[in-house]
C-alpha positions as CSV (number, residue, x, y, z in Angstrom):
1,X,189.6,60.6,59.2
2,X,185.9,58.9,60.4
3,X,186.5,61.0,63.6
4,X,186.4,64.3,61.8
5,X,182.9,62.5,59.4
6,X,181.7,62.5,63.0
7,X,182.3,66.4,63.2
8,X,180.2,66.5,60.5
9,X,183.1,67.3,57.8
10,X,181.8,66.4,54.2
11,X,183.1,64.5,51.6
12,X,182.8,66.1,48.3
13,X,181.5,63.3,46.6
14,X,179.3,62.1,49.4
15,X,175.2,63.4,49.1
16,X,174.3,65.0,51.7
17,X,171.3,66.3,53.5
18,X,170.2,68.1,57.1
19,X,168.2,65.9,59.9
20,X,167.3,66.2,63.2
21,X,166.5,69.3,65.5
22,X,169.7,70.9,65.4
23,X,170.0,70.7,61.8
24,X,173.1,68.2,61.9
25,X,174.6,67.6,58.5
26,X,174.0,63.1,57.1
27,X,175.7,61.8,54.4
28,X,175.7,58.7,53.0
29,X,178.7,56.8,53.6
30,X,178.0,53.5,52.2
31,X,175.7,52.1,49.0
32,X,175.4,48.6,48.9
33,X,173.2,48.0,45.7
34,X,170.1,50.6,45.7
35,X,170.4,50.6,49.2
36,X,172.5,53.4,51.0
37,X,173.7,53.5,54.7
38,X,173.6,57.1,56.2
39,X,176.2,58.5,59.1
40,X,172.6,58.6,61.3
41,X,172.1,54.9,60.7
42,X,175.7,53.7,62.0
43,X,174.9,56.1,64.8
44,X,171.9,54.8,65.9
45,X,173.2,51.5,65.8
46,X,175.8,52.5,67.5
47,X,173.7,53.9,70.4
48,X,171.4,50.7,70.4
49,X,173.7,48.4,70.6
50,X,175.8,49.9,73.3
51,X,172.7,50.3,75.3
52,X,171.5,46.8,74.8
53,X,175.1,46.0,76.7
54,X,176.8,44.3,72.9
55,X,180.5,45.3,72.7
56,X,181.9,46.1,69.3
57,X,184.4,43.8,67.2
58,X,186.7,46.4,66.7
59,X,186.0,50.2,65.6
60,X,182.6,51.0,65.7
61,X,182.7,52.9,62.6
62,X,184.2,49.6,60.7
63,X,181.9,46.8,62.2
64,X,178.6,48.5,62.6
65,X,179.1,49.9,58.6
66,X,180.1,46.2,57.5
67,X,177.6,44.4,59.5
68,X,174.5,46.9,58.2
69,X,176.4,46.0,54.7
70,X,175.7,42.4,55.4
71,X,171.7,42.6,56.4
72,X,171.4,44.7,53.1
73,X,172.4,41.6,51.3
74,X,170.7,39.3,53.2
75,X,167.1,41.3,53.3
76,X,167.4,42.3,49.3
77,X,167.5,38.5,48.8
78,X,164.4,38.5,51.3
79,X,162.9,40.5,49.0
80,X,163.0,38.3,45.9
81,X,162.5,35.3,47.8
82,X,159.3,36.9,49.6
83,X,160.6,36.2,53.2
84,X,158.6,38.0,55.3
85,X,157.5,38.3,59.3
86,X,154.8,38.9,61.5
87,X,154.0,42.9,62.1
88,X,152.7,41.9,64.9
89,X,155.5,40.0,66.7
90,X,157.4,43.3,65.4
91,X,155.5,45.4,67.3
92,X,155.4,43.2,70.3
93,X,158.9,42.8,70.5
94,X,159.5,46.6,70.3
95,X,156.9,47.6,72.7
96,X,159.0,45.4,74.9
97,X,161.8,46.8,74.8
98,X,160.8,50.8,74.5
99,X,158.8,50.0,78.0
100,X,162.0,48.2,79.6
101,X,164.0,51.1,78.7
102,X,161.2,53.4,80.1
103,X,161.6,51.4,83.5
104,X,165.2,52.0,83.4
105,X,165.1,55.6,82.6
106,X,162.7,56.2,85.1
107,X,160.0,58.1,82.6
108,X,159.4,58.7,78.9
109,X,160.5,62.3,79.1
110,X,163.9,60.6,80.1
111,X,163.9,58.4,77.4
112,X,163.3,60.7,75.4
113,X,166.1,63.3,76.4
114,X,168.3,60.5,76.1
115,X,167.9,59.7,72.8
116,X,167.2,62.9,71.6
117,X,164.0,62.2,69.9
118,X,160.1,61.5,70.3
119,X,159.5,58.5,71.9
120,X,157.2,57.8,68.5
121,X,160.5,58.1,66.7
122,X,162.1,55.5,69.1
123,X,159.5,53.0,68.9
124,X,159.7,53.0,64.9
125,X,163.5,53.1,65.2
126,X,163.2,50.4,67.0
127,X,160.8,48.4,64.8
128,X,162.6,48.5,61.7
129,X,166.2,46.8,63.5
130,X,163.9,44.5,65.2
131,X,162.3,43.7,61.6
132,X,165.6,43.5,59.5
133,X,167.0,41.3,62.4
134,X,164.3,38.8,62.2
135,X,164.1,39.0,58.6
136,X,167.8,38.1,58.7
137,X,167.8,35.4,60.5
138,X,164.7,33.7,58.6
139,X,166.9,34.4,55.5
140,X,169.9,32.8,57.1
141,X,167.7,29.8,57.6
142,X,166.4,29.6,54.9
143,X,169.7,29.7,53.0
144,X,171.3,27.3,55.4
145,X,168.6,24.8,55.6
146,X,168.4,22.3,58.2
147,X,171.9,20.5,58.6
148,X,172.2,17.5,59.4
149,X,175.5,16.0,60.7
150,X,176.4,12.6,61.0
151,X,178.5,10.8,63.9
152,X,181.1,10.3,61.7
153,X,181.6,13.5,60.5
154,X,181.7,14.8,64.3
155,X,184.2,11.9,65.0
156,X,186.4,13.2,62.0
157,X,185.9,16.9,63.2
158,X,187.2,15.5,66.5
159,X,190.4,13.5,65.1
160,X,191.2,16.9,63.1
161,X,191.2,19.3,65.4
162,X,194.4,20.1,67.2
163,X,193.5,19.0,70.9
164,X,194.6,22.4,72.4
165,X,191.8,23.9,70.1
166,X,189.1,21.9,70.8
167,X,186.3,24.0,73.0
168,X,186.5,24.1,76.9
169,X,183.4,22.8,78.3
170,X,182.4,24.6,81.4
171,X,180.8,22.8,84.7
172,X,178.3,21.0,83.9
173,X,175.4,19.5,86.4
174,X,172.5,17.3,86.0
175,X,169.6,18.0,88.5
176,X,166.5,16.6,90.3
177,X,163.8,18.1,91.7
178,X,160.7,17.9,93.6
179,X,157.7,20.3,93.8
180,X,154.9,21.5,95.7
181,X,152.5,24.3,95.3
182,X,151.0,25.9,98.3
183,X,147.0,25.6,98.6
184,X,145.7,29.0,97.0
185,X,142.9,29.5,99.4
186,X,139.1,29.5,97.9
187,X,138.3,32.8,99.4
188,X,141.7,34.3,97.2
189,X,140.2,32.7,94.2
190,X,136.6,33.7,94.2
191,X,137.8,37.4,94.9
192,X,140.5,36.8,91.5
193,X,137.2,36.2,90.0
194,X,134.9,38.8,91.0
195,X,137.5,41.4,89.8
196,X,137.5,39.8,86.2
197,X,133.6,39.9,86.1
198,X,133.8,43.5,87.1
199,X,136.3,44.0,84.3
200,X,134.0,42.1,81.8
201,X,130.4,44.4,82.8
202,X,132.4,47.2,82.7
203,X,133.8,46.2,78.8
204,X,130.1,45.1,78.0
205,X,128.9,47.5,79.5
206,X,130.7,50.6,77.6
207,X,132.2,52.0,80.9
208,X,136.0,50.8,80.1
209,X,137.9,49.6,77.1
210,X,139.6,46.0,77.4
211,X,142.6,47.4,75.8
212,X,142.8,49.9,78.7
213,X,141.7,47.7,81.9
214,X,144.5,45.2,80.6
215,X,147.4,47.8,80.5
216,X,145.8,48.8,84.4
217,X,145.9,45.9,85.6
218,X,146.6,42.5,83.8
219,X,149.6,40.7,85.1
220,X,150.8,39.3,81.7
221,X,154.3,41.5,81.6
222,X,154.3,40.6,78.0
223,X,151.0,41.5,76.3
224,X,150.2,44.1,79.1
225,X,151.8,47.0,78.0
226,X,150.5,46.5,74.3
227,X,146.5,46.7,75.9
228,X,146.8,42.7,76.4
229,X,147.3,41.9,72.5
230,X,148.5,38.7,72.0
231,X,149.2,39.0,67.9
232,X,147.9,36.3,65.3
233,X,148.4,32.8,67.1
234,X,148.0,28.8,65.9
235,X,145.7,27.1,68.1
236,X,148.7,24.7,68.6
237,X,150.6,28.0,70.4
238,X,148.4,28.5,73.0
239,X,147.7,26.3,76.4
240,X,144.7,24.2,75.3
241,X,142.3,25.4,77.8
242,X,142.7,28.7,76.5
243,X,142.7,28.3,73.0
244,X,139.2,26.2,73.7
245,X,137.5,29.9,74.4
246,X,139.8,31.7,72.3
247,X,138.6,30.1,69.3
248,X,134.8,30.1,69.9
249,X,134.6,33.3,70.2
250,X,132.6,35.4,67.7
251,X,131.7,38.5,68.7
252,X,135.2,41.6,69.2
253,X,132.5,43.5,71.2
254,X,131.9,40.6,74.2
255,X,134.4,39.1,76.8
256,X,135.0,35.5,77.2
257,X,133.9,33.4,80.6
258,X,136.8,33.1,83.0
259,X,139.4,30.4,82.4
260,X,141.9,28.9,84.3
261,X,145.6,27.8,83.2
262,X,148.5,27.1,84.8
263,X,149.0,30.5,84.8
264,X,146.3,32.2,86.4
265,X,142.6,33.5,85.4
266,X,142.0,35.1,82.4
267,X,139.3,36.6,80.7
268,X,139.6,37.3,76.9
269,X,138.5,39.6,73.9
270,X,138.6,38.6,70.2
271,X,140.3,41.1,68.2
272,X,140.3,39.4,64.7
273,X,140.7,35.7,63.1
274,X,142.5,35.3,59.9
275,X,142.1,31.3,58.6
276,X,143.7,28.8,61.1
277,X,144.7,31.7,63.7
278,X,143.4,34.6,66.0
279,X,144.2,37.4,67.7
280,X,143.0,38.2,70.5
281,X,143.4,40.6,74.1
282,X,143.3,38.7,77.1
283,X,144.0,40.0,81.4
284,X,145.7,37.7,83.2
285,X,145.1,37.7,87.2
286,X,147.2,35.5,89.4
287,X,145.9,34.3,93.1
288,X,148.0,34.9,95.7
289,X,149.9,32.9,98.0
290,X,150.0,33.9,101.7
291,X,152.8,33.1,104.4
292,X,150.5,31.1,106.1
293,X,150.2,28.4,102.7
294,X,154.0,28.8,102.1
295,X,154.4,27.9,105.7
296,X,152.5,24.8,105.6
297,X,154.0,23.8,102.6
298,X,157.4,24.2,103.7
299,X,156.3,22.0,106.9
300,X,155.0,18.8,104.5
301,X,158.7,19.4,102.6
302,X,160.1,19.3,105.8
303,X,158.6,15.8,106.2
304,X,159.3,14.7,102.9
305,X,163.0,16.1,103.1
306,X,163.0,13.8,106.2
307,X,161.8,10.6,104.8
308,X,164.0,10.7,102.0
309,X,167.4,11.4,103.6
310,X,166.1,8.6,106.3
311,X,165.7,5.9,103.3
312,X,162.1,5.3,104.1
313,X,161.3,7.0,100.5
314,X,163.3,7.0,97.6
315,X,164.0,10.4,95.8
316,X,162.9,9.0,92.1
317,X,159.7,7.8,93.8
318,X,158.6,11.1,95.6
319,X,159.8,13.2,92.0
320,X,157.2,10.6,90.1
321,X,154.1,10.0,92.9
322,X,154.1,13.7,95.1
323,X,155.9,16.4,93.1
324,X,153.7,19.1,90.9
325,X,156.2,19.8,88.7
326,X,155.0,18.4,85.4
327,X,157.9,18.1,83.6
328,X,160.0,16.1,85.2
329,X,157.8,13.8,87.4
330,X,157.5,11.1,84.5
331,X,161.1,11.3,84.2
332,X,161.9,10.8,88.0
333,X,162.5,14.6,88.5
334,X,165.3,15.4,86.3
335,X,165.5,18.3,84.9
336,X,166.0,18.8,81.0
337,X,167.7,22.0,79.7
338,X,164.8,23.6,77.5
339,X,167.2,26.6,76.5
340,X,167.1,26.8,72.4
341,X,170.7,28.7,72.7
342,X,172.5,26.0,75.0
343,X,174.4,23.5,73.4
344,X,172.9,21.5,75.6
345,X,169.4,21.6,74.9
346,X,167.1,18.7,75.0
347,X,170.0,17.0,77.2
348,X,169.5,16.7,81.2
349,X,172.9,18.8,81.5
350,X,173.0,22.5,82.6
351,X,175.6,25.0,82.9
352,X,175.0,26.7,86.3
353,X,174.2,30.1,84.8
354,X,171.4,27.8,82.9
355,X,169.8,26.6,85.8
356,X,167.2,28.8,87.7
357,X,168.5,31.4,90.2
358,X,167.4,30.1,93.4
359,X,168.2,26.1,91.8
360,X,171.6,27.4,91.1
361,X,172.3,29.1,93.9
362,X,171.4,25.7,96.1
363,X,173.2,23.5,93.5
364,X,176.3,25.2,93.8
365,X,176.4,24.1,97.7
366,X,176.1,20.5,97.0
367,X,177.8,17.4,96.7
368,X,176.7,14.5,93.9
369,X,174.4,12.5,95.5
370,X,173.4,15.0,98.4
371,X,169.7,16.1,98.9
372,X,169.0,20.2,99.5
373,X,166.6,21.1,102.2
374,X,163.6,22.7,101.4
375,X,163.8,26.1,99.9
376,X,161.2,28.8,97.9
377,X,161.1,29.4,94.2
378,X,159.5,31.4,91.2
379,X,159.2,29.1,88.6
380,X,158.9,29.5,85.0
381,X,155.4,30.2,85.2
382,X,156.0,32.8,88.2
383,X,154.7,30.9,90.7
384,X,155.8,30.6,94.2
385,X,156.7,27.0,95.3
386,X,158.5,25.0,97.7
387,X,161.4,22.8,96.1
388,X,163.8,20.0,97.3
389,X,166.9,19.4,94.7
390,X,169.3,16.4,94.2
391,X,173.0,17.0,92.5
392,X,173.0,14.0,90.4
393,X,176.5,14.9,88.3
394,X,178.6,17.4,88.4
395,X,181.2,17.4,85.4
396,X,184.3,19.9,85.6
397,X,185.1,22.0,83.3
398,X,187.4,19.9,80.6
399,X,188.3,20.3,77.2
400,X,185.6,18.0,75.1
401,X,186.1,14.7,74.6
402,X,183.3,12.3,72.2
403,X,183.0,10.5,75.6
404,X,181.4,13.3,77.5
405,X,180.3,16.0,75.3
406,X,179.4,14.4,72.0
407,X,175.7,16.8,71.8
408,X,178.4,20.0,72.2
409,X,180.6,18.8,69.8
410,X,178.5,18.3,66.9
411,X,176.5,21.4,68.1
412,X,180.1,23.6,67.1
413,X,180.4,21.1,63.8
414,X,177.0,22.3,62.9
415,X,177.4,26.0,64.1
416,X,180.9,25.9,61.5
417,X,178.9,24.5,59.0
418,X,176.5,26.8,59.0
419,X,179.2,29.6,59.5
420,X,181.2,28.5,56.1
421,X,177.7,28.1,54.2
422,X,177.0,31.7,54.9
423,X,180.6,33.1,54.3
424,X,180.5,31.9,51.3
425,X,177.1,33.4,50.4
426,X,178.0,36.7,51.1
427,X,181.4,36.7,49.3
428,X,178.9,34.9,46.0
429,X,177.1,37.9,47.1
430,X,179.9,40.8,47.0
431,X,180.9,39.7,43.5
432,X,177.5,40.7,42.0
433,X,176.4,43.6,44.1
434,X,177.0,47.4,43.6
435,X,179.1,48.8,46.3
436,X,180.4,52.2,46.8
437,X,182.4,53.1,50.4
438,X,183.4,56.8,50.9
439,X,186.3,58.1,51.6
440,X,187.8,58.2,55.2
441,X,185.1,54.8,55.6
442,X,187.6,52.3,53.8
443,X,190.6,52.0,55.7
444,X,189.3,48.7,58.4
445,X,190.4,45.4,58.3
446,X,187.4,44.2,57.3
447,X,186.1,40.1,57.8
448,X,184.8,40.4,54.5
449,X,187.8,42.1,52.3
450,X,185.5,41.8,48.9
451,X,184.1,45.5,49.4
452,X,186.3,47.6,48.4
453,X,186.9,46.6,44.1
């Protein structure tokens, strides 16, 4: 029956009304309070989220339906509870993605084919999932609160818990490294520079917008394509030695000095401050490293490499006194999994599809205890260094155990917690709220069976 709704038949009861170019025929197949789901919403879901690569729980035309169902409950409580996020993260984030999928399609004109509609159409389209997905979540948090498990009640989820259902724990490694950056000659740096100052006379100057010089040519691949906007930021959210010029900034019509971080040269523009934050443009410019640097670096590595596997230097000394990697060398160069989704983040253990590419890809080679030789690597902060790893432990994949995996056990106790706390708000939920389903849009096994009354 939903595969003839999708040949546009029409439910007598259903409202309906025409959309789009070809004068296609929408109808409403859900209301979920004063909120209604249209046949055009579950399809553009439905086109979204196959070309963001997420696979359906089911049929499509059950899942999507129910899961839009959900958000409506979630952001209607929003509403009341005045949960709301930034517009301009919103934008950010979309602008992302509408330019990936640009790169992709090869032009906007593709895009646009694809999707049958204006790229304009797209972008908002794309806004408003992005802004009921973050507004769900911050809902979700906000009704789950911060939980906070003890170690008895992960020991009791442990005892509990048939032992052929507790979670498989994939290999596991824990890694050292050691750093070095290649000298970025003067003469690369002072002609980083002279470019910026002829981007700042010819803002000051009237010749060029900011906006437009930084979608030209800054190398930012997240605020480029939105004309270097950064949105509203806490001083606390930016490198220091940025937000130092950021914030003393007073005039939207002049450009900042030149300052350096970790990640390049910059040169920025305030757009606006609003209390404790700003927002401001900025075009980032990063030096260049030639063969002949990377060369020369690889040569002291070499040595180093050489001095270690010969015991005349210990591998925790040369992480702490010689690498450039500032966040590990106080902690003898181990690495510590900084990924918020991991289970094991904050812990120095790393699935291999955690690590970094070119880390991975030389870890996977290893023995525990062995040293790697030398080898080149972007890092987080895309820069091009020379890097010497040490496979410290490798765990196999095992069924947990409170011996080994205690920080991924109580990470699923807490994800079920959090699970049952928000089943049970939506089926609280179903019991007061209006909801009408149309025919031919009923018969799913749904999770949450409360819908139909």
């Amino acid at each position: 029956m939903k595969r003839c709704l999708m040949l546009c038949m029409i439910v007598a009861c259903s409202p309906i009304l025409a959309f789009g170019q070809n004068n296609v025929i929408d109808e409403i197949v859900w209301i979920v309070g004063d909120e209604a789901i249209l046949l055009s919403d579950v399809e553009s879901r439905r086109l979204f989220m196959q070309n963001d690569g997420m696979r359906f729980d089911g049929d499509p035309y059950c899942f999507i339906p129910e899961q839009m169902a959900i958000e409506k409950l979630y952001l209607n409580q929003a509403k009341i509870d005045s949960i709301t996020i930034e517009e301009s993260q919103i934008i950010r984030i979309a602008d992302q993605w509408v330019n990936g999928w640009i790169a992709q399609a090869g032009s906007k004109e593709k895009l646009e084919e694809y999707y049958n509609k204006k790229l304009s159409q797209i972008k908002e389209e794309r806004k408003t999932v992005e802004r009921e997905r973050q507004t769900v979540a911050k809902m979700q948090q906000h009704i789950v609160g911060d939980i906070k498990l003890t170690p008895s009640e992960v020991r009791s989820y442990f005892r509990n818990i048939p032992q052929d259902s507790l979670p498989i724990i994939p290999t596991t490694v824990e890694v050292q490294i050691i750093t070095f950056e290649p000298k970025i000659p003067f003469e690369e740096i002072d002609a980083i520079k002279a470019r910026l100052r002829e981007f700042t006379e010819q803002v000051n100057s009237g010749q060029m917008e900011f906006s437009t010089l930084a979608r030209m040519y800054s190398e930012d691949p997240a605020s480029a394509p939105l004309g270097g906007g950064m949105g509203f930021m806490s001083k606390g959210s930016l490198l220091p030695e940025f937000a130092n010029v950021a914030f003393n900034l007073t005039d939207p019509k002049r450009v900042s000095n030149i300052v350096e971080t970790e990640y390049g040269f910059h040169i920025i523009q305030l757009i606006e401050k609003r209390g404790d934050r700003i927002n401001c443009r900025h075009i980032l410019l990063k030096p260049r490293v030639s063969d002949k640097e990377l060369n020369e670096a690889t040569t002291r590595m070499d040595s180093l490499y050489t001095d270690i596997v010969n015991n005349k230097l210990a591998f925790d000394e040369a992480a702490t006194y010689l690498s450039y990697d500032k966040d590990t060398r106080n902690n003898k160069g181990l690495m510590v999994n900084q990924n918020y989704e991991s289970k094991h983040y904050g812990t120095p253990k790393f699935e291999m599809e955690e690590l970094p590419q070119a880390v991975g890809i030389v870890v996977d080679k290893l023995e525990i205890g062995e040293l790697s030789k030398p080898f080149r690597m972007i890092t987080d902060k895309q820069k091009e260094v020379i890097a010497i790893v040490k496979l410290k432990t490798r765990t196999p994949s095992h069924r947990a155990n409170l011996a080994d995996d205690y920080q991924a056990l109580k990470s699923v106790v807490e994800n079920r917690k959090r699970e049952d706390l928000l089943k049970d708000w939506v089926i609280k939920k179903q019991k007061t709220t209006y909801v009408r389903i149309s025919e031919g849009w009923r018969d799913c096994d749904f999770v949450y069976p409360g819908w139909v009354k």
